[in-house]
KOLMIZA-829843 format. One line per 5 residues: number of its first residue (from 1); their letters; for each residue x, y, z of C-alpha. Coordinates in pm, 1 decimal, padded with zeros to 6 digits. Example, Ala and Ser with C-alpha at 12.3 -4.5 7.8 and 13.67 -1.06 7.14 Angstrom:
2
1 = as = 01230.0,-00450.0,00780.0 ~ 01367.0,-00106.0,00714.0
This chain:
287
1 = xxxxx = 01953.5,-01177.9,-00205.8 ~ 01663.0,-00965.8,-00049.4 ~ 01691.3,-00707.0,-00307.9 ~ 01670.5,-00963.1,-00619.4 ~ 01370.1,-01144.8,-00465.4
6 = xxxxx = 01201.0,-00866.8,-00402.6 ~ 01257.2,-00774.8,-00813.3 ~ 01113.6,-01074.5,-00883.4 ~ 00809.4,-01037.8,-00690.0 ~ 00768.1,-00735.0,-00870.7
11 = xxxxx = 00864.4,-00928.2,-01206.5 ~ 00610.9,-01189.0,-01108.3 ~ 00303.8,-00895.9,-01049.9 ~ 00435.1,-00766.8,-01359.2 ~ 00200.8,-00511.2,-01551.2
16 = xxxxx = 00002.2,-00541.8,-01217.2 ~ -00012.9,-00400.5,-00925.9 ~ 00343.0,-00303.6,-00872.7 ~ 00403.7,-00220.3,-01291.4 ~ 00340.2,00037.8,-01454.1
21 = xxxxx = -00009.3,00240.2,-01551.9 ~ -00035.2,00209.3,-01942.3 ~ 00114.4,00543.3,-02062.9 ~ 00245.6,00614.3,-02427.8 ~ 00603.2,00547.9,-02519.0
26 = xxxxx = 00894.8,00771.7,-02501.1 ~ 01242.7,00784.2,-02563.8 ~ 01438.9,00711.4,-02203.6 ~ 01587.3,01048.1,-02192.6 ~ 01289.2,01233.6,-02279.9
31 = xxxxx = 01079.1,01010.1,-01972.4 ~ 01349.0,01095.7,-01753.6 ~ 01335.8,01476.6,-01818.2 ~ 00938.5,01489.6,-01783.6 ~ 00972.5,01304.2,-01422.6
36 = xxxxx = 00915.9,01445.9,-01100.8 ~ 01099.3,01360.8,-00791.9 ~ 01185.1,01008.3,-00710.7 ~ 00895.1,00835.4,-00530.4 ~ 00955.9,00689.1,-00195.5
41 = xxxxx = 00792.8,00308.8,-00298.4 ~ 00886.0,00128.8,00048.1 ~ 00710.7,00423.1,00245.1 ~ 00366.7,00375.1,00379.0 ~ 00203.0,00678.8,00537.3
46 = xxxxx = 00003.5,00412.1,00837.9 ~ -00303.9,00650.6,00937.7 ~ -00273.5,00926.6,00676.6 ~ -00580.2,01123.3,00749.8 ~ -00426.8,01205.3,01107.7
51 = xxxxx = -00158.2,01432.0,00948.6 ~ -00244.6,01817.2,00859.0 ~ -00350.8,01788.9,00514.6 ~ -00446.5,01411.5,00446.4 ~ -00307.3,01243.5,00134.5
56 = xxxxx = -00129.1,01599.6,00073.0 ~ 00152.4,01594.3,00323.3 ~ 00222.2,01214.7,00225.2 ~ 00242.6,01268.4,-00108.4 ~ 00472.8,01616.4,-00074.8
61 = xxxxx = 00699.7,01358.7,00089.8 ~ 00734.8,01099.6,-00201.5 ~ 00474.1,00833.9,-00047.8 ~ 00388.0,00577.7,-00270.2 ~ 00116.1,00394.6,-00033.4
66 = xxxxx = -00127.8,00564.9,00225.1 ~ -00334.9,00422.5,00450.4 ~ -00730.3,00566.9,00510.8 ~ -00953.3,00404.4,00769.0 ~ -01360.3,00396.5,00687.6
71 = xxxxx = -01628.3,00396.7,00866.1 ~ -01963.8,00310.3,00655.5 ~ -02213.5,00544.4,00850.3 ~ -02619.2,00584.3,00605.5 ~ -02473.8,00538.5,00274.1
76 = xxxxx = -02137.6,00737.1,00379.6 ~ -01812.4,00646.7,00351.3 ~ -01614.3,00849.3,00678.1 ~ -01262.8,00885.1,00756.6 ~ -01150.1,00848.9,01095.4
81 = xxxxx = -00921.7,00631.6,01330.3 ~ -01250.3,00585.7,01598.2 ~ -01612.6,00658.5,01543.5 ~ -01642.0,00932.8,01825.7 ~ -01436.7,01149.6,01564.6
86 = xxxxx = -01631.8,01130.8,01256.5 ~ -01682.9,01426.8,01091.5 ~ -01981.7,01429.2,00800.0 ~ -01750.7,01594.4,00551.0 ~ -01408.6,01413.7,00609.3
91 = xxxxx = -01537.2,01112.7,00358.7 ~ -01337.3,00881.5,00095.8 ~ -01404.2,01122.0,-00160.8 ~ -01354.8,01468.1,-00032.2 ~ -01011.0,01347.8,00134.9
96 = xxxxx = -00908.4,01054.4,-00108.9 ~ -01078.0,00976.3,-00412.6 ~ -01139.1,01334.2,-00574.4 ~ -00785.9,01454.2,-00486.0 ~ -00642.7,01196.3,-00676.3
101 = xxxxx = -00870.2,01179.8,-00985.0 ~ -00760.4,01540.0,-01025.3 ~ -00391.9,01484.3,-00929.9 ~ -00384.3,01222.0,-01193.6 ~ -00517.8,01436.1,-01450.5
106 = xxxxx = -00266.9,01693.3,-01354.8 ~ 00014.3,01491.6,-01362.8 ~ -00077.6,01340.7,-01696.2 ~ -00227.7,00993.8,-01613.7 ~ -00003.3,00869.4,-01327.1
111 = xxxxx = 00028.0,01012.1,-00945.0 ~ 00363.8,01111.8,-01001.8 ~ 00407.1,01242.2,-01316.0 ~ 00674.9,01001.8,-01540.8 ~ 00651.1,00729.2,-01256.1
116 = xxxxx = 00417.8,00425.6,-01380.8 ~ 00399.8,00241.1,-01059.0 ~ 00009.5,00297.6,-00906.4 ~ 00035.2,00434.9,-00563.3 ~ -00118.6,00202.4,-00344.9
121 = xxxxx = -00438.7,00285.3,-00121.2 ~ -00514.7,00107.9,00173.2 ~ -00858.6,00128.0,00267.6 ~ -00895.6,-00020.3,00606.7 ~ -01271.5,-00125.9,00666.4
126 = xxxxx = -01350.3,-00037.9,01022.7 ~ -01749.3,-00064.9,01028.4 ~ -01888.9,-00457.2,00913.4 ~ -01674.8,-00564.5,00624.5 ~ -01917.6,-00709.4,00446.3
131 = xxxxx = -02189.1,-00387.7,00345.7 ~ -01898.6,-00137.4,00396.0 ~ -01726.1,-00306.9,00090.8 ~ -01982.7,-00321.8,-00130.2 ~ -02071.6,00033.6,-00059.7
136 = xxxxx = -01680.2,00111.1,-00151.8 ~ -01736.7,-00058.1,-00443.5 ~ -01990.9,00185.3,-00563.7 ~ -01753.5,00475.6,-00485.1 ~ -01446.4,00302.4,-00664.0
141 = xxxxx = -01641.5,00245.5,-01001.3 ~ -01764.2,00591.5,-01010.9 ~ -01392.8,00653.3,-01064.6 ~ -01334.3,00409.3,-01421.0 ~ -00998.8,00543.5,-01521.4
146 = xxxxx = -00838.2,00589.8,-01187.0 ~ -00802.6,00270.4,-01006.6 ~ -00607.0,-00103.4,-01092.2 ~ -00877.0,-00401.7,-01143.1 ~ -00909.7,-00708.6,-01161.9
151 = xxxxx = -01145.1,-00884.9,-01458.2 ~ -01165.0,-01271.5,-01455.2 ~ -00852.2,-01286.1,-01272.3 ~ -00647.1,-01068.8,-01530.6 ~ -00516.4,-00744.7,-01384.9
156 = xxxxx = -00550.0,-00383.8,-01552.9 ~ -00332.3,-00194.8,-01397.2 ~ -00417.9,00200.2,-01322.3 ~ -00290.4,00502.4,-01137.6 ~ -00392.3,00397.8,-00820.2
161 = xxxxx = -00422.4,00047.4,-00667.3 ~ -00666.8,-00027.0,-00364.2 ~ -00621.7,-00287.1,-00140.8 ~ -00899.2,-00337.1,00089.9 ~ -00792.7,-00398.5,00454.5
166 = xxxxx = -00926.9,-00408.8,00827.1 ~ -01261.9,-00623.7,00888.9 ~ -01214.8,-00962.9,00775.3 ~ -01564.3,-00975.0,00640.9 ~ -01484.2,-00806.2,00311.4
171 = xxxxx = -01347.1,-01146.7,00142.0 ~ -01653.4,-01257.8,00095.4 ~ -01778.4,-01040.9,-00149.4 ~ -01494.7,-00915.5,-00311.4 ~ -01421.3,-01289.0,-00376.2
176 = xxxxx = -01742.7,-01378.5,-00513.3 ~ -01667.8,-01080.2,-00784.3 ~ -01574.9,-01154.4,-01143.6 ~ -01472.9,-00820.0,-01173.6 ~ -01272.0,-00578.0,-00891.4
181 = xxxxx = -01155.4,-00213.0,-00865.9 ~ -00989.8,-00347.3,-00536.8 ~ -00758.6,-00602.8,-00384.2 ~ -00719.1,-00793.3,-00054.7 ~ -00458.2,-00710.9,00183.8
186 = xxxxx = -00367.2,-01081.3,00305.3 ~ -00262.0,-01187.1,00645.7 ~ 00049.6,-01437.1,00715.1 ~ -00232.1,-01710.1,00738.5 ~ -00294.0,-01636.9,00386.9
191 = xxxxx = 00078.7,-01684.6,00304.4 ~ 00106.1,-02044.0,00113.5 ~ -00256.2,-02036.5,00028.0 ~ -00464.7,-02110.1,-00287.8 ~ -00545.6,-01730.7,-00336.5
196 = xxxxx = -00382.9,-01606.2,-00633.5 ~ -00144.6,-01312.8,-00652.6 ~ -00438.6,-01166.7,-00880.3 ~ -00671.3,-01175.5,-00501.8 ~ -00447.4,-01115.6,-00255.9
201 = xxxxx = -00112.7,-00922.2,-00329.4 ~ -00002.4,-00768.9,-00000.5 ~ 00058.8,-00958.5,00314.1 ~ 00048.4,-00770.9,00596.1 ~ 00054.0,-00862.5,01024.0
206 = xxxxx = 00106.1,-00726.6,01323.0 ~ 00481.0,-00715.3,01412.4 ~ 00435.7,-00699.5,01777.1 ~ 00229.8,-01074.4,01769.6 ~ 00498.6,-01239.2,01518.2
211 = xxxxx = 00851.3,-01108.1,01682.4 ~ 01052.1,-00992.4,01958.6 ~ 01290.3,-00768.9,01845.5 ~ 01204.3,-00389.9,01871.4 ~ 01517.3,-00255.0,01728.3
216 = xxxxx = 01748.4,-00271.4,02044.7 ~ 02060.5,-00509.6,02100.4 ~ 02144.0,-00808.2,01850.8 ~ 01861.4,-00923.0,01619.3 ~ 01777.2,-01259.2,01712.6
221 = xxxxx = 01909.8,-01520.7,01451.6 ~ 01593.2,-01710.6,01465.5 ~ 01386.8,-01377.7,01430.0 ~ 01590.9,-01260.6,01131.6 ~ 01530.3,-01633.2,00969.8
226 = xxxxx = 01174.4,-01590.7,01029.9 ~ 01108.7,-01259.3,00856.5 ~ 01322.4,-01379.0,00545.1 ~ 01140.4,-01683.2,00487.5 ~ 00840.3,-01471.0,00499.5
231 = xxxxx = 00905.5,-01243.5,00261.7 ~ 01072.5,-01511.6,00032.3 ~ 00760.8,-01699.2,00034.1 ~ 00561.8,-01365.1,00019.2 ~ 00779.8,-01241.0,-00340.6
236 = xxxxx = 00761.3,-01643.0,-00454.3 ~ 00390.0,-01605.8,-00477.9 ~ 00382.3,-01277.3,-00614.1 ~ 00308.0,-01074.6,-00349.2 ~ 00458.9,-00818.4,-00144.3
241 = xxxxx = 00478.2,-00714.3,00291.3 ~ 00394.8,-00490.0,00491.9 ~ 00408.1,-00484.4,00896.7 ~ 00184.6,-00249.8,01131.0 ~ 00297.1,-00201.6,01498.1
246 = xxxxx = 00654.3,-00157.6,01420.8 ~ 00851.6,00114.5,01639.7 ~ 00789.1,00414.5,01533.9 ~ 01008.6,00639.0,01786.9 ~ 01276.9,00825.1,01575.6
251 = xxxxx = 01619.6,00687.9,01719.3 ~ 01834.7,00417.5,01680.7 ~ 01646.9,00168.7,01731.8 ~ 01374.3,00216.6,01481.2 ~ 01656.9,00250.0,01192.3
256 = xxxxx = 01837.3,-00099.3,01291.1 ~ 01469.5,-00208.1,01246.3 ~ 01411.0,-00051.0,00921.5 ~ 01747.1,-00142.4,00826.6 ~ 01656.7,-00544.4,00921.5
261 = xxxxx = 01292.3,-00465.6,00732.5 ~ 01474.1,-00323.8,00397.5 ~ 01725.4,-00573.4,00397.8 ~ 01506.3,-00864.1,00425.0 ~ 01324.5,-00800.1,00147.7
266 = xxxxx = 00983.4,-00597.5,00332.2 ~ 00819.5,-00425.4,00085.1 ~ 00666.6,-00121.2,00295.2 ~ 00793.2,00060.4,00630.5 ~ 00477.5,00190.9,00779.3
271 = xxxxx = 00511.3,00492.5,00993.6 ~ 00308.3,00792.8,01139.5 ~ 00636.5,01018.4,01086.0 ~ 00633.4,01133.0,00690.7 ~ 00997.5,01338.9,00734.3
276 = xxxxx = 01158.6,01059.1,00956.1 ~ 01120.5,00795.5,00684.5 ~ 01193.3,00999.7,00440.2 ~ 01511.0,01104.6,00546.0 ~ 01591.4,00757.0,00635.1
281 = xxxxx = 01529.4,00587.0,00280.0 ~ 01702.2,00925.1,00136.6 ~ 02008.6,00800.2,00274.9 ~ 01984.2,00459.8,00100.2 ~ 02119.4,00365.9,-00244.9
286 = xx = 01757.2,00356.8,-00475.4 ~ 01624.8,-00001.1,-00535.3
């Protein structure tokens, strides 16, 4: 059941955010033999700068969505999980946004060559939400043929799909915009809401504030109820989940709660540990 609503959440987005980039036609078997290794699309890489080589090491492990805290500091965009580590040269660009232009033109219009799905980008704002978006703004239109937007509420899908996250502040302007390279990563307030699909199409929380269960014993029938009729309302609407704050120990524990995640219908397992999750989801029938 969790499985076939999540396909039509992704039926419902369509040529959006989770379809395909618009690449020529080719016979099936001649796609298949020009593809590269399977992308991981449930994995989320949660604070991607920390690891070695930013962006790199997520993508050498099939990542299909990384996550990239900014800091808006003059008229720069800086990556960083605090502001006491900011370093001048680690910006959006020089870790994110050039990388991919060029890995996209290497790969032949798509992140992973012969895969059409975007590769999401979560940008979380960490500075006021308000300036620090419209200064991302800037960056993301310097880059026309790279990124999924939004025009008068119709979506044209591209190799890579930002969704804008952290500091609230950020609706304001990117919903007063007729045109978007960007999207809005929702919270479970948002679930039910008005805002389209088209707006808002990831909802995302804190899994510490919304459950009990950390991965150990029996998970609680209530809990288990819960999470489903999230994402069944989430993938009803169009739009896919994500939880932050999930345990992230390897052991046991975190696999019965990946196990719970997948099977309810959760969209993206966010983790710090690239090789953990991607043995895990290696060891699971493709969806």
């Amino acid at each position: 059941m969790a499985l076939t609503t999540r396909r039509r959440a992704l039926t419902t987005l369509g040529a959006a955010l989770a379809g395909a980039v618009a690449l020529p036609a080719v016979p099936a078997r001649a796609a298949a033999a020009h593809r590269g290794p399977h992308p991981l699309w449930n994995a989320h890489a949660h604070n991607d700068y920390e690891h070695p080589h930013p962006l790199f090491d997520a993508l050498g492990h099939r990542f299909n969505s990384v996550e990239a805290d900014i800091f808006l500091v003059g008229d720069q965009l800086l990556i960083g999980h605090d502001s006491s580590e900011l370093d001048p040269t680690r910006t959006l660009e020089s870790l994110y946004l050039d990388p991919l232009a060029a890995r996209v033109r290497a790969e032949h219009g798509s992140v992973y060559r012969g895969w059409r799905r975007p590769l999401q980008l979560l940008i979380d704002i960490k500075t006021e939400g308000s300036s620090t978006y419209l200064e991302l703004d800037r960056r993301l239109r310097r880059y026309p043929h790279l990124f999924s937007r939004c025009a008068h509420g119709r979506i044209h899908p591209g190799p890579v799909t930002a969704v804008v996250s952290g500091d609230r502040a950020a609706r304001i302007p990117m919903a007063a915009q007729t045109e978007r390279r960007a999207f809005y990563d929702g919270r479970l307030t948002d679930l039910g809401s008005t805002a389209p699909a088209s707006f808002i199409p990831l909802i995302s929380d804190n899994w510490t504030t919304n459950f009990t269960w950390t991965g150990e014993g029996t998970f609680p029938g209530a809990e288990r109820q819960k999470l489903r009729g999230i994402t069944a309302a989430a993938h009803a609407h169009g739009q896919l989940v994500r939880f932050w704050a999930t345990p992230d120990a390897a052991g046991p524990a975190r696999d019965a709660l990946w196990t719970e995640l997948l099977a309810a219908g959760v969209d993206y397992l966010n983790t710090d540990d690239l090789a953990g999750l991607e043995a895990f989801l290696d060891a699971r029938p493709t969806a």
